[in-house]
GULO-699643 format. One record per residue (C-alpha): residue number from 0; y, z, x. Coordinates in nm, 4 decimals. Example, Ala and Ser with C-alpha at 12.3 -4.5 7.8 and 13.67 -1.06 7.14 Angstrom:
<pts>
resi=0	py=-0.4500	pz=0.7800	px=1.2300
resi=1	py=-0.1060	pz=0.7140	px=1.3670
</pts>
This chain:
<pts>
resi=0	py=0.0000	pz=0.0000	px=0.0000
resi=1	py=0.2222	pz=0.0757	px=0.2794
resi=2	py=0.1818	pz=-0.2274	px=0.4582
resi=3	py=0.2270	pz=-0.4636	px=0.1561
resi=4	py=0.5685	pz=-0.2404	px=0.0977
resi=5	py=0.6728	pz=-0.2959	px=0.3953
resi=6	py=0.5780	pz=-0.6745	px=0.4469
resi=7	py=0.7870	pz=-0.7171	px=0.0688
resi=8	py=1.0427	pz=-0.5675	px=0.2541
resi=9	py=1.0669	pz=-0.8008	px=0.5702
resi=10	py=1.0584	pz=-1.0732	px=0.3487
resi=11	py=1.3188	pz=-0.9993	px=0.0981
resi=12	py=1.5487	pz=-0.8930	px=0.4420
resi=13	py=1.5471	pz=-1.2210	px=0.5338
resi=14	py=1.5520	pz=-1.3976	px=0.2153
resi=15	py=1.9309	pz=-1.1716	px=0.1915
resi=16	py=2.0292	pz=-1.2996	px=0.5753
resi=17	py=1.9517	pz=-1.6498	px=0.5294
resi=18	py=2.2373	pz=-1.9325	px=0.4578
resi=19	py=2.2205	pz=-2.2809	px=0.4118
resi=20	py=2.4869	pz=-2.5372	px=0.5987
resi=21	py=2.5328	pz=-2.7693	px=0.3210
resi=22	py=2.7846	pz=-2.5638	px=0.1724
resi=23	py=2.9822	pz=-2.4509	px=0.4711
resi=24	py=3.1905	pz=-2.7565	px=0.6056
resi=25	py=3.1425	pz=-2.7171	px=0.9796
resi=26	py=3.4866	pz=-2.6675	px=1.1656
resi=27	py=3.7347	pz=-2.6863	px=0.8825
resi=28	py=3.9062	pz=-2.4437	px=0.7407
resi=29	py=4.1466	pz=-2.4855	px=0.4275
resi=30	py=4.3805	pz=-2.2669	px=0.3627
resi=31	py=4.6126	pz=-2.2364	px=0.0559
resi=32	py=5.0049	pz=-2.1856	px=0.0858
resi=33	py=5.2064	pz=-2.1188	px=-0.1984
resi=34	py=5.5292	pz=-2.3486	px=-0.1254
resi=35	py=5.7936	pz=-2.0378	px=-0.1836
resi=36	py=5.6990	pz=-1.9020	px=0.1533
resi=37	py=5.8538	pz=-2.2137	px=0.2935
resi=38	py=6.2234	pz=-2.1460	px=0.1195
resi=39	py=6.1745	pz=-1.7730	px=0.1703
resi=40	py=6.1223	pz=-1.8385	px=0.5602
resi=41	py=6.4115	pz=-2.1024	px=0.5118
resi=42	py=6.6465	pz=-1.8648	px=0.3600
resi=43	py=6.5458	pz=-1.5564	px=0.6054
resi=44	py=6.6323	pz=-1.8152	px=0.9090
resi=45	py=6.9884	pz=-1.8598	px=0.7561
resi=46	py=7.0058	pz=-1.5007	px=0.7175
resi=47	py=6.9794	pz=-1.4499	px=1.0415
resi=48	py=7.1768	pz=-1.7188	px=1.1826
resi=49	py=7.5008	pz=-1.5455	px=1.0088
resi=50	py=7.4229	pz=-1.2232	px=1.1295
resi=51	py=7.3947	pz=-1.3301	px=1.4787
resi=52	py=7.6931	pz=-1.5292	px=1.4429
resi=53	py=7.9154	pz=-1.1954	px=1.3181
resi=54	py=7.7789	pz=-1.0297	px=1.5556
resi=55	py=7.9167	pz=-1.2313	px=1.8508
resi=56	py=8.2671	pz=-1.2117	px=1.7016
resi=57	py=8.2149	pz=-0.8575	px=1.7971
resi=58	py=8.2214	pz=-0.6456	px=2.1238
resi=59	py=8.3458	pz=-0.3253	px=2.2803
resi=60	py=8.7321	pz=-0.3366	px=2.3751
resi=61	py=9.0286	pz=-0.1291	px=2.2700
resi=62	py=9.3358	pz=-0.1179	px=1.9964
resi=63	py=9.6569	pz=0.0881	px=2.0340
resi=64	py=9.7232	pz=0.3702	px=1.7744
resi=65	py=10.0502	pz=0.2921	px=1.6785
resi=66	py=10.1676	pz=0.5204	px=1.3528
resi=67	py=10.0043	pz=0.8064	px=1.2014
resi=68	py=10.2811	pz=0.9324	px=0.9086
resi=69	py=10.3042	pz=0.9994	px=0.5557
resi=70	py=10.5617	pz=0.7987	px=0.5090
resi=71	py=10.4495	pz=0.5245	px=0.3029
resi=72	py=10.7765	pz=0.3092	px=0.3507
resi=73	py=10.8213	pz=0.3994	px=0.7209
resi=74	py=10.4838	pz=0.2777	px=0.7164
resi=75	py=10.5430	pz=-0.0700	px=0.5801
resi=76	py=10.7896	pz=-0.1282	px=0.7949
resi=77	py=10.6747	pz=-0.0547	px=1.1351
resi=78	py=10.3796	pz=-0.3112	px=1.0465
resi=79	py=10.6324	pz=-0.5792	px=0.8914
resi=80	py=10.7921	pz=-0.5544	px=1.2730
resi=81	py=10.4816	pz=-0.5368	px=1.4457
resi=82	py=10.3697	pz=-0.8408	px=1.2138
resi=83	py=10.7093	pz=-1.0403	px=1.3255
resi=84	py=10.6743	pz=-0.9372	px=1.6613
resi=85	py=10.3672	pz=-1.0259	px=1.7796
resi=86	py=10.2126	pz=-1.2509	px=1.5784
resi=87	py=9.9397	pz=-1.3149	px=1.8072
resi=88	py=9.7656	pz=-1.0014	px=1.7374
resi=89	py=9.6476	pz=-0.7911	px=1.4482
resi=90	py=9.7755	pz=-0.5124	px=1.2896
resi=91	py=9.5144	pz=-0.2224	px=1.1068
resi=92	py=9.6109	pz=-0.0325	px=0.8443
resi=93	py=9.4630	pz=0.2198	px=0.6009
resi=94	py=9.4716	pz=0.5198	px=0.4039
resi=95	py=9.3405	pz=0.8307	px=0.5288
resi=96	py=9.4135	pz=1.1106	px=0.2667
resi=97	py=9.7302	pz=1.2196	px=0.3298
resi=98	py=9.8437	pz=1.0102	px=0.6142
resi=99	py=9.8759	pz=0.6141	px=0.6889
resi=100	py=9.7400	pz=0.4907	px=1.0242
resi=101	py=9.8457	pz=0.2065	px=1.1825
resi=102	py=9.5997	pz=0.0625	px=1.4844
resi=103	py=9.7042	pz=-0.2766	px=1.6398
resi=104	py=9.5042	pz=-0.5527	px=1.8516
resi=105	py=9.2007	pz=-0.6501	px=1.9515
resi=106	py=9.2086	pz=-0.6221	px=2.3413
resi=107	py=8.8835	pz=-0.6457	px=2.5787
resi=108	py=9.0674	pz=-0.3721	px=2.8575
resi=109	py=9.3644	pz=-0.1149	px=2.8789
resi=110	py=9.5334	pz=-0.3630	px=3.1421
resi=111	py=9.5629	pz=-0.6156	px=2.8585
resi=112	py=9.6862	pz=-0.3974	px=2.6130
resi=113	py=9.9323	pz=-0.1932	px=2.8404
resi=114	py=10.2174	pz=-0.4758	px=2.7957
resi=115	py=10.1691	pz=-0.4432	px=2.4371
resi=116	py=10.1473	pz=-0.0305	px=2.4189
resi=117	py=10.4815	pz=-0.0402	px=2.6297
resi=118	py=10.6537	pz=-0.3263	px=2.3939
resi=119	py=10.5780	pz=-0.1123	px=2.1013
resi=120	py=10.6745	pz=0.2174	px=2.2414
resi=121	py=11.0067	pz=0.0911	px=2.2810
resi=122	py=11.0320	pz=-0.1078	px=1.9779
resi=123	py=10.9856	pz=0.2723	px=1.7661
resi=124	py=11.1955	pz=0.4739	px=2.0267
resi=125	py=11.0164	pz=0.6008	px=2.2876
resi=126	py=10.6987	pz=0.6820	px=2.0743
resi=127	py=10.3885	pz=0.7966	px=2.2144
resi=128	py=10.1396	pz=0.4845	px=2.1955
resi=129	py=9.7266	pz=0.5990	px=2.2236
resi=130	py=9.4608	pz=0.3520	px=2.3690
resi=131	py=9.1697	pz=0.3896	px=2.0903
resi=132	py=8.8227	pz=0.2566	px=2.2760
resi=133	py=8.6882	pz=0.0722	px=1.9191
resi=134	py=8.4520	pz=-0.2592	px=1.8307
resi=135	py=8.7071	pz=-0.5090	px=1.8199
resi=136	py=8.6944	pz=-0.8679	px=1.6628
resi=137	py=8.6931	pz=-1.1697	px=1.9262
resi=138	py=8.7802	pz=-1.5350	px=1.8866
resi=139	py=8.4858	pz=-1.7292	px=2.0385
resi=140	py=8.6381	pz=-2.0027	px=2.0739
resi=141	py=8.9356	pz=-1.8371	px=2.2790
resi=142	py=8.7220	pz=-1.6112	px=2.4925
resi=143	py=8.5009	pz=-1.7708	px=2.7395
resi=144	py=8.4195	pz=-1.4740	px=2.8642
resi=145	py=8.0342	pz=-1.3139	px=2.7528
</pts>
C-alpha cells in the first residue's frame, strides 16, 4: 500500500511540474501600456523643465535694507525715488505688522552693492543702509557668470 501511495505520488508530482511549449512563444514578451503613461511622463518632463528653469534665475547674493518705518507715506515715497533713481534695479516692499520694509537690488557681492548702499544713504540723509545676505533673482541672459 505504501509503495503504490507513494508511486501515485511521483506521478501526480510530475504531472503538476510539467509544461508544454506550444503555448509559450519562445523569446517574446508582450507587454501592455496604457497610453496615459505617455502624457503623464510628457507632462512630468515639462514640469520639471520650469522648475529647473526658476531655479537658475535664482542664487545666493545680497539686497540693501533701505527703510524700516511706519510711515506708510514716507514709505511710498522713498520707493517712488528709489524707483526714479535707479531704474536698473528692484525695489522690495512689504508689510510686516506694524512696520513697512523696504529691501532694494539684486546684487551677487557687497562690492557691487556698496555704490548703491552709499547713493542711497545720501539720497535719505545720512541713513544707515544694511547689507541683507538673501536669494536674489538673476537675469540669465545678463549674467554670464555660473
Amino acid at each position: 500500500m505504501r509503495s503504490s501511495l507513494v508511486l501515485m505520488l511521483i506521478f501526480f508530482s510530475n504531472h503538476c511540474f510539467s509544461q508544454t511549449t506550444d503555448s509559450i512563444p519562445v523569446n517574446k514578451v508582450a507587454v501592455l501600456k496604457d497610453y496615459r503613461i505617455d502624457i503623464l511622463a510628457r507632462k512630468e518632463a515639462a514640469l520639471n523643465n520650469v522648475v529647473l528653469q526658476e531655479n537658475a534665475r535664482r542664487a545666493q547674493g545680497f539686497r540693501l535694507m533701505v527703510l524700516n518705518t511706519n510711515n506708510k507715506e514716507y514709505a511710498f515715497k522713498v520707493r517712488a525715488q528709489l524707483l526714479q533713481k535707479f531704474p536698473e534695479q528692484k525695489p522690495y516692499m512689504w508689510y510686516d505688522n506694524p512696520y513697512i520694509r523696504i529691501k532694494f537690488g539684486n546684487f551677487r557681492t557687497k562690492e557691487e552693492a556698496e555704490p548703491y548702499r552709499k547713493a542711497i544713504s545720501q539720497m535719505l540723509g545720512g541713513a544707515t543702509i544694511y547689507f541683507i545676505p538673501e536669494t536674489i533673482e538673476v537675469n540669465p541672459s545678463k549674467d554670464t557668470e555660473p
